[in-house]
C-alpha positions in Angstrom: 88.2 121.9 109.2 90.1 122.1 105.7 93.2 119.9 106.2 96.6 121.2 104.4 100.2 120.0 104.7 103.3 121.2 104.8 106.8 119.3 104.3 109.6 120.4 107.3 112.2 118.3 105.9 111.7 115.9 103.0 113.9 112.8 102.7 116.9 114.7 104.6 120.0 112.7 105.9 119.4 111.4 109.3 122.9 110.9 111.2 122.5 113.2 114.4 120.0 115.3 116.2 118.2 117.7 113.9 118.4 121.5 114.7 115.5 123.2 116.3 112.8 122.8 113.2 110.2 126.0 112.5 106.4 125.6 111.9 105.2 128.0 110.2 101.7 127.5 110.8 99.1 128.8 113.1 96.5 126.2 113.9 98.7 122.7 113.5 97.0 119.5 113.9 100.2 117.2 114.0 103.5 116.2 113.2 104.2 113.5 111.0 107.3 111.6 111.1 108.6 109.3 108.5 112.0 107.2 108.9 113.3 105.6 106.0 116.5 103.6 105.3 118.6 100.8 104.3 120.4 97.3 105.8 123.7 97.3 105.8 123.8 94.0 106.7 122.1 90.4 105.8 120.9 90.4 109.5 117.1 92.2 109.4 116.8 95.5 112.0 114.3 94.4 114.6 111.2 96.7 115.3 112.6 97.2 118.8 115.4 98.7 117.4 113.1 100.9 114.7 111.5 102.4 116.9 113.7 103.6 118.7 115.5 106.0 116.1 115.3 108.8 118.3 115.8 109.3 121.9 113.2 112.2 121.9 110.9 114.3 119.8 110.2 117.3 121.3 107.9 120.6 120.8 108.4 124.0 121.9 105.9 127.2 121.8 107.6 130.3 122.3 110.3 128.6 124.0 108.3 126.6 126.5 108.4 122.9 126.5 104.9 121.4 125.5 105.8 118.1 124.3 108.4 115.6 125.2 108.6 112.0 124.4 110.8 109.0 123.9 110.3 107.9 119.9 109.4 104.5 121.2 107.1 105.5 123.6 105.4 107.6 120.9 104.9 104.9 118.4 102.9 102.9 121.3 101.0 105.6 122.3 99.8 106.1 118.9 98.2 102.7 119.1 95.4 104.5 121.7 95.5 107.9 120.1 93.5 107.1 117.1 90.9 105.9 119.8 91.7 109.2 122.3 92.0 111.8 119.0 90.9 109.7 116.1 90.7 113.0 113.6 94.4 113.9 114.5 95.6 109.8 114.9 93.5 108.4 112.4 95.8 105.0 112.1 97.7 103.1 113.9 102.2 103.4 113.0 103.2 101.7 109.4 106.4 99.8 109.3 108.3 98.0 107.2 111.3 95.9 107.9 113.7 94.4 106.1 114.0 90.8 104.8 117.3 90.2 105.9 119.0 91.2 102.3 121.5 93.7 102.0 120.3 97.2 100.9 116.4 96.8 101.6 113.9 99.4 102.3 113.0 99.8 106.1 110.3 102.3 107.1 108.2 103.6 109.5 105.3 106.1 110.5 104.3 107.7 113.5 102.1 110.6 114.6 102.8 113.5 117.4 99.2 114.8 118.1 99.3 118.3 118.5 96.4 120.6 117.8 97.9 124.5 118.7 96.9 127.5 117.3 99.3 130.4 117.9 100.7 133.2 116.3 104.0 132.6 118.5 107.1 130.3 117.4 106.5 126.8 117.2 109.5 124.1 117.3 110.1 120.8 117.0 113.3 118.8 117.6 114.5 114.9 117.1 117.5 113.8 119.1 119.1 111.2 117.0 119.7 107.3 118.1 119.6 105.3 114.8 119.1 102.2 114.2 121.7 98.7 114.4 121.8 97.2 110.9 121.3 100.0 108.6 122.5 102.4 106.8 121.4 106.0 105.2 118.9 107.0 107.3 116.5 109.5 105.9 114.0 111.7 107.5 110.7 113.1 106.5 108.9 115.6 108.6 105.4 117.1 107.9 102.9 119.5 110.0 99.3 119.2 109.1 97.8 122.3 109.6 93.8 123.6 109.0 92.0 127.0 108.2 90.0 127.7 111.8 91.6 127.9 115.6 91.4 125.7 118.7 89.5 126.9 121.3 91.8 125.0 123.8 95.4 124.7 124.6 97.8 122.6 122.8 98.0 118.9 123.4 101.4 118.2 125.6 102.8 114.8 125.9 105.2 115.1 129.1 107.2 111.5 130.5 109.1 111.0 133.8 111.1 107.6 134.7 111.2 106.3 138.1 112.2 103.1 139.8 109.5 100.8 141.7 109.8 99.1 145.2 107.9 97.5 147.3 105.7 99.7 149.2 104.5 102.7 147.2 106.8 105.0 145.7 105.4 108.8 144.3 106.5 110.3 141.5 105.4 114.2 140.1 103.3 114.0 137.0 102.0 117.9 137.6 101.1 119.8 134.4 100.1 123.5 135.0 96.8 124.3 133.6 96.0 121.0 132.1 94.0 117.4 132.5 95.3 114.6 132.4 93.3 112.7 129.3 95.2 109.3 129.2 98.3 107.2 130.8 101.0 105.3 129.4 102.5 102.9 131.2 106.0 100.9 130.8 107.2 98.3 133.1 110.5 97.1 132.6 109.6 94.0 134.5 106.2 92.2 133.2 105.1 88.6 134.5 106.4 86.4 132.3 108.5 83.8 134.5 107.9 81.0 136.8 107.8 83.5 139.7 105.7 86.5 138.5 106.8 90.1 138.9 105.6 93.0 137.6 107.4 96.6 138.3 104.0 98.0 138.1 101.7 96.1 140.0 99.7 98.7 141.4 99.3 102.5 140.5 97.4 105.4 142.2 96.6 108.7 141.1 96.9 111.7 143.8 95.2 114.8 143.1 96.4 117.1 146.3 97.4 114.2 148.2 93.6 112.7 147.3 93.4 109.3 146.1 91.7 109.7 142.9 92.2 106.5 141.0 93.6 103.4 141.9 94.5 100.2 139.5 96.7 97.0 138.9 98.5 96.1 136.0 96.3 93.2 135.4 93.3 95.8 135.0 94.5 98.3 132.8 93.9 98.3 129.0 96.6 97.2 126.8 96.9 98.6 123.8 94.6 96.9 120.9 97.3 95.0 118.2 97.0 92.1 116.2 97.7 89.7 118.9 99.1 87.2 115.5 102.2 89.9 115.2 104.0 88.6 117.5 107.2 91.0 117.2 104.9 93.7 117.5 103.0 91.8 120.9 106.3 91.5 122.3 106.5 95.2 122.6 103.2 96.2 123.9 103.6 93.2 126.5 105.7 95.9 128.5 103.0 98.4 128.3 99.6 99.7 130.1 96.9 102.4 128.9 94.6 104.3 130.9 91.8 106.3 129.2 90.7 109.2 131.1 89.6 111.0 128.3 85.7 111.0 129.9 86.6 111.9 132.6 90.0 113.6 133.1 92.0 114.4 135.9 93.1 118.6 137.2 97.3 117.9 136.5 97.6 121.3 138.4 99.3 118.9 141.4 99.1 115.5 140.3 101.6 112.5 141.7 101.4 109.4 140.8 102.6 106.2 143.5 103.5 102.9 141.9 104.6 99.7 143.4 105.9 96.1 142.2 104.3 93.3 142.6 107.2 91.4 144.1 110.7 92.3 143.9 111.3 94.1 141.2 112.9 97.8 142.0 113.8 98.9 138.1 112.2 101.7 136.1 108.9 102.4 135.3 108.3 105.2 132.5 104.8 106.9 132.9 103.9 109.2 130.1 101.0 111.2 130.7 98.4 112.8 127.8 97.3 116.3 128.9 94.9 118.9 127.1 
Protein backbone atom coordinates (compact mmCIF):
# COMPACT_ATOMS: atom_id res chain seq x y z
CA UNK A 1 0.00 0.00 0.00
CA UNK A 2 1.31 3.55 -1.10
CA UNK A 3 1.65 5.47 2.24
CA UNK A 4 0.57 9.41 2.11
CA UNK A 5 0.08 11.98 4.90
CA UNK A 6 -1.85 14.54 5.79
CA UNK A 7 -1.32 17.40 8.56
CA UNK A 8 -4.84 17.97 10.77
CA UNK A 9 -3.35 20.56 12.76
CA UNK A 10 0.31 21.58 12.60
CA UNK A 11 1.96 23.17 15.61
CA UNK A 12 -1.56 24.69 16.85
CA UNK A 13 -1.87 26.14 20.49
CA UNK A 14 -2.81 23.46 22.83
CA UNK A 15 -4.74 25.04 26.02
CA UNK A 16 -8.23 23.21 25.94
CA UNK A 17 -9.97 20.42 24.28
CA UNK A 18 -9.75 20.59 20.41
CA UNK A 19 -13.07 20.77 18.48
CA UNK A 20 -14.28 17.74 16.63
CA UNK A 21 -11.24 17.36 13.90
CA UNK A 22 -12.30 16.09 10.12
CA UNK A 23 -10.30 13.39 8.11
CA UNK A 24 -10.61 13.74 4.98
CA UNK A 25 -9.54 10.54 3.85
CA UNK A 26 -11.03 7.25 2.93
CA UNK A 27 -8.66 4.36 3.78
CA UNK A 28 -6.67 5.95 7.05
CA UNK A 29 -3.99 3.90 8.57
CA UNK A 30 -3.49 6.09 11.79
CA UNK A 31 -3.32 9.07 13.71
CA UNK A 32 -0.31 10.62 14.67
CA UNK A 33 -0.02 12.76 17.63
CA UNK A 34 2.77 15.08 18.49
CA UNK A 35 2.97 17.29 21.80
CA UNK A 36 5.47 19.81 21.95
CA UNK A 37 6.23 22.56 24.60
CA UNK A 38 8.19 24.51 26.97
CA UNK A 39 9.24 24.54 31.04
CA UNK A 40 8.14 27.16 32.72
CA UNK A 41 9.98 26.32 35.45
CA UNK A 42 13.65 25.04 36.61
CA UNK A 43 11.76 21.93 37.97
CA UNK A 44 11.79 19.16 34.75
CA UNK A 45 7.97 17.78 33.81
CA UNK A 46 8.03 14.10 34.65
CA UNK A 47 6.93 11.56 31.93
CA UNK A 48 4.02 10.65 34.16
CA UNK A 49 2.83 13.92 33.80
CA UNK A 50 3.66 13.95 29.72
CA UNK A 51 1.78 11.57 29.04
CA UNK A 52 -0.96 12.40 30.37
CA UNK A 53 -1.66 15.69 28.21
CA UNK A 54 -4.93 14.53 27.41
CA UNK A 55 -7.69 12.87 29.25
CA UNK A 56 -8.91 11.24 25.98
CA UNK A 57 -8.40 10.86 22.26
CA UNK A 58 -11.31 9.80 20.71
CA UNK A 59 -12.60 8.70 17.06
CA UNK A 60 -15.84 8.89 15.58
CA UNK A 61 -17.30 7.37 12.11
CA UNK A 62 -20.46 8.80 11.17
CA UNK A 63 -21.15 9.77 14.55
CA UNK A 64 -20.49 6.43 16.21
CA UNK A 65 -17.88 6.00 18.82
CA UNK A 66 -15.04 3.61 17.46
CA UNK A 67 -12.20 4.63 19.50
CA UNK A 68 -11.81 5.88 23.08
CA UNK A 69 -8.82 6.03 25.12
CA UNK A 70 -7.05 7.74 28.00
CA UNK A 71 -3.63 9.51 26.34
CA UNK A 72 -1.63 7.65 28.88
CA UNK A 73 -3.08 4.50 28.40
CA UNK A 74 -2.40 4.99 24.61
CA UNK A 75 1.26 5.73 24.90
CA UNK A 76 1.60 2.16 26.80
CA UNK A 77 -0.34 0.42 24.57
CA UNK A 78 1.78 1.48 21.73
CA UNK A 79 4.63 -0.31 23.32
CA UNK A 80 2.67 -3.80 22.08
CA UNK A 81 1.15 -2.39 18.99
CA UNK A 82 4.17 -2.29 16.91
CA UNK A 83 4.32 -6.11 17.88
CA UNK A 84 0.16 -6.52 17.42
CA UNK A 85 0.15 -4.05 13.95
CA UNK A 86 3.80 -3.47 13.27
CA UNK A 87 2.99 -1.75 9.58
CA UNK A 88 0.54 0.83 11.40
CA UNK A 89 2.85 1.02 15.00
CA UNK A 90 6.09 0.63 13.48
CA UNK A 91 7.97 2.19 16.84
CA UNK A 92 7.65 2.41 20.07
CA UNK A 93 6.48 6.56 21.56
CA UNK A 94 9.57 9.27 21.36
CA UNK A 95 9.93 11.65 24.19
CA UNK A 96 11.88 14.12 25.24
CA UNK A 97 11.96 15.86 28.53
CA UNK A 98 13.35 18.65 29.85
CA UNK A 99 16.66 19.18 31.74
CA UNK A 100 15.36 21.14 34.29
CA UNK A 101 16.19 24.71 32.62
CA UNK A 102 13.76 27.26 32.04
CA UNK A 103 12.26 27.35 28.48
CA UNK A 104 13.41 23.84 27.09
CA UNK A 105 11.91 21.69 24.45
CA UNK A 106 9.66 18.80 25.74
CA UNK A 107 8.18 16.38 23.30
CA UNK A 108 6.48 13.47 22.66
CA UNK A 109 4.97 10.87 19.99
CA UNK A 110 2.39 8.53 20.01
CA UNK A 111 0.31 6.45 17.57
CA UNK A 112 -3.74 5.76 17.43
CA UNK A 113 -3.87 2.56 15.11
CA UNK A 114 -6.69 2.93 13.00
CA UNK A 115 -6.96 1.24 9.61
CA UNK A 116 -10.81 2.42 8.22
CA UNK A 117 -11.79 2.87 4.94
CA UNK A 118 -15.09 4.80 4.56
CA UNK A 119 -16.64 7.23 2.45
CA UNK A 120 -18.59 8.49 5.74
CA UNK A 121 -17.32 11.34 8.23
CA UNK A 122 -14.44 10.53 10.19
CA UNK A 123 -13.50 12.49 13.58
CA UNK A 124 -11.17 12.68 15.96
CA UNK A 125 -11.16 14.69 19.23
CA UNK A 126 -8.38 15.42 22.19
CA UNK A 127 -9.80 16.46 25.52
CA UNK A 128 -7.19 18.66 27.00
CA UNK A 129 -5.21 18.01 30.47
CA UNK A 130 -1.76 19.64 30.05
CA UNK A 131 0.99 19.16 31.56
CA UNK A 132 2.61 20.75 35.39
CA UNK A 133 5.76 22.66 34.54
CA UNK A 134 5.25 23.99 31.23
CA UNK A 135 4.21 26.30 29.24
CA UNK A 136 2.92 26.84 25.34
CA UNK A 137 1.73 23.71 24.55
CA UNK A 138 1.58 22.94 20.90
CA UNK A 139 -0.16 20.28 19.05
CA UNK A 140 0.57 18.35 15.86
CA UNK A 141 -1.94 16.01 14.34
CA UNK A 142 -1.44 13.91 11.23
CA UNK A 143 -3.58 10.93 9.48
CA UNK A 144 -1.65 8.57 7.42
CA UNK A 145 -3.76 7.47 4.76
CA UNK A 146 -3.01 4.83 1.54
CA UNK A 147 -4.35 4.24 -2.12
CA UNK A 148 -6.38 0.67 -1.64
CA UNK A 149 -9.40 -0.31 1.09
CA UNK A 150 -9.53 -2.55 4.16
CA UNK A 151 -11.38 -5.49 3.73
CA UNK A 152 -12.26 -5.40 7.60
CA UNK A 153 -13.73 -3.05 9.98
CA UNK A 154 -11.91 -0.26 11.67
CA UNK A 155 -9.69 -1.00 14.58
CA UNK A 156 -11.60 0.32 17.97
CA UNK A 157 -9.74 0.84 21.12
CA UNK A 158 -12.70 0.98 23.87
CA UNK A 159 -11.67 1.26 28.06
CA UNK A 160 -13.88 0.77 31.05
CA UNK A 161 -12.60 1.36 34.91
CA UNK A 162 -13.75 -0.65 37.65
CA UNK A 163 -12.79 -1.26 41.27
CA UNK A 164 -11.42 -4.86 42.44
CA UNK A 165 -12.38 -6.91 45.64
CA UNK A 166 -11.81 -9.83 46.90
CA UNK A 167 -13.82 -12.41 45.33
CA UNK A 168 -14.37 -11.84 41.58
CA UNK A 169 -15.91 -8.85 40.41
CA UNK A 170 -17.39 -8.60 36.38
CA UNK A 171 -17.17 -5.88 34.38
CA UNK A 172 -18.77 -5.45 30.48
CA UNK A 173 -16.06 -5.35 27.82
CA UNK A 174 -18.86 -6.26 24.96
CA UNK A 175 -18.00 -4.86 21.43
CA UNK A 176 -20.69 -5.54 18.81
CA UNK A 177 -19.32 -7.23 15.74
CA UNK A 178 -15.73 -7.42 16.85
CA UNK A 179 -12.73 -9.72 18.50
CA UNK A 180 -11.09 -8.90 20.93
CA UNK A 181 -7.17 -8.93 19.61
CA UNK A 182 -5.22 -7.85 22.78
CA UNK A 183 -5.79 -6.58 26.62
CA UNK A 184 -4.39 -3.83 28.57
CA UNK A 185 -4.28 -4.00 31.86
CA UNK A 186 -3.71 -1.24 34.79
CA UNK A 187 -3.61 -1.89 38.39
CA UNK A 188 -3.55 0.82 40.63
CA UNK A 189 -2.10 -1.35 43.27
CA UNK A 190 1.11 -3.57 41.99
CA UNK A 191 3.26 -5.61 44.60
CA UNK A 192 5.71 -3.61 45.59
CA UNK A 193 5.61 -3.55 49.61
CA UNK A 194 6.49 -5.75 52.36
CA UNK A 195 2.94 -7.20 52.21
CA UNK A 196 2.18 -7.82 48.50
CA UNK A 197 -1.04 -6.73 46.86
CA UNK A 198 -1.96 -6.58 43.61
CA UNK A 199 -5.60 -5.11 42.38
CA UNK A 200 -5.40 -7.47 39.63
CA UNK A 201 -4.38 -10.72 40.76
CA UNK A 202 -6.43 -12.79 38.84
CA UNK A 203 -8.56 -12.11 35.52
CA UNK A 204 -10.98 -14.26 33.53
CA UNK A 205 -12.47 -13.82 30.23
CA UNK A 206 -16.39 -14.74 29.84
CA UNK A 207 -17.62 -15.33 26.46
CA UNK A 208 -21.61 -15.96 27.25
CA UNK A 209 -20.97 -16.68 30.76
CA UNK A 210 -18.17 -19.39 29.38
CA UNK A 211 -14.90 -19.23 30.97
CA UNK A 212 -12.65 -18.68 28.13
CA UNK A 213 -9.36 -17.50 29.48
CA UNK A 214 -8.05 -17.33 32.79
CA UNK A 215 -4.65 -15.65 34.10
CA UNK A 216 -2.69 -13.93 37.05
CA UNK A 217 -0.87 -10.86 37.07
CA UNK A 218 2.32 -12.61 37.52
CA UNK A 219 1.68 -14.42 34.10
CA UNK A 220 0.77 -11.93 31.86
CA UNK A 221 3.27 -10.13 29.50
CA UNK A 222 4.47 -6.82 30.39
CA UNK A 223 5.16 -4.68 27.99
CA UNK A 224 8.95 -4.97 26.46
CA UNK A 225 11.04 -1.44 27.60
CA UNK A 226 14.44 -0.86 28.33
CA UNK A 227 14.39 -2.24 31.79
CA UNK A 228 17.77 0.60 32.36
CA UNK A 229 14.91 3.51 31.93
CA UNK A 230 13.94 3.48 34.94
CA UNK A 231 11.28 6.46 34.78
CA UNK A 232 9.88 4.84 31.93
CA UNK A 233 9.83 1.13 34.11
CA UNK A 234 8.09 2.86 36.77
CA UNK A 235 5.22 3.35 34.52
CA UNK A 236 4.79 0.04 32.79
CA UNK A 237 5.30 -1.56 36.48
CA UNK A 238 1.39 -0.67 36.76
CA UNK A 239 0.62 -2.48 33.64
CA UNK A 240 -0.34 -6.05 32.02
CA UNK A 241 -0.65 -7.14 28.16
CA UNK A 242 -2.43 -9.94 26.77
CA UNK A 243 -1.96 -10.97 23.12
CA UNK A 244 -4.85 -12.55 21.55
CA UNK A 245 -4.09 -11.55 18.34
CA UNK A 246 -3.80 -15.63 17.22
CA UNK A 247 -6.35 -16.33 18.57
CA UNK A 248 -9.07 -13.75 19.34
CA UNK A 249 -11.96 -13.68 21.33
CA UNK A 250 -16.14 -13.04 19.79
CA UNK A 251 -16.59 -9.33 21.98
CA UNK A 252 -20.29 -9.84 20.86
CA UNK A 253 -20.91 -10.54 24.86
CA UNK A 254 -17.71 -10.43 26.54
CA UNK A 255 -17.28 -9.71 30.51
CA UNK A 256 -14.39 -9.69 32.10
CA UNK A 257 -14.06 -10.78 36.28
CA UNK A 258 -11.01 -9.52 38.12
CA UNK A 259 -10.00 -9.85 41.63
CA UNK A 260 -7.09 -8.63 44.16
CA UNK A 261 -4.78 -10.45 45.35
CA UNK A 262 -5.29 -9.30 48.92
CA UNK A 263 -6.97 -6.33 49.97
CA UNK A 264 -6.85 -3.96 47.61
CA UNK A 265 -10.53 -2.67 46.34
CA UNK A 266 -9.30 0.45 44.00
CA UNK A 267 -9.60 0.69 40.19
CA UNK A 268 -8.51 -1.41 37.60
CA UNK A 269 -8.65 0.15 33.90
CA UNK A 270 -8.94 -2.65 31.17
CA UNK A 271 -8.59 -1.47 27.74
CA UNK A 272 -9.45 -3.82 25.20
CA UNK A 273 -8.01 -4.03 21.32
CA UNK A 274 -10.81 -5.11 18.95
CA UNK A 275 -10.90 -5.63 14.98
Amino acid sequence: MMRRTKLLKNLASYTASTESIKANAQNIVALRIAYDCLENTTTAPTLANLIAHSSAVKMTVNGEIETLVRHDDLFVLNFVLKNLFPDLVPQPPYYLLGTGTDNTQTYLKTILPVKVTTDKEVLFNLDYTGVTSTDTPLLVLEIVYGDKPFPNKPIAIRYITMNTATSFTEGDISVAGKKLVGLLVFSTTITEVTTPDVSCSELKLLVKREEKLHTSWLTMDTPQVDVEDTVLEAIIDSYRYLDLKDDPIPADDLKVAIKSRASATDAVRLIGVYA
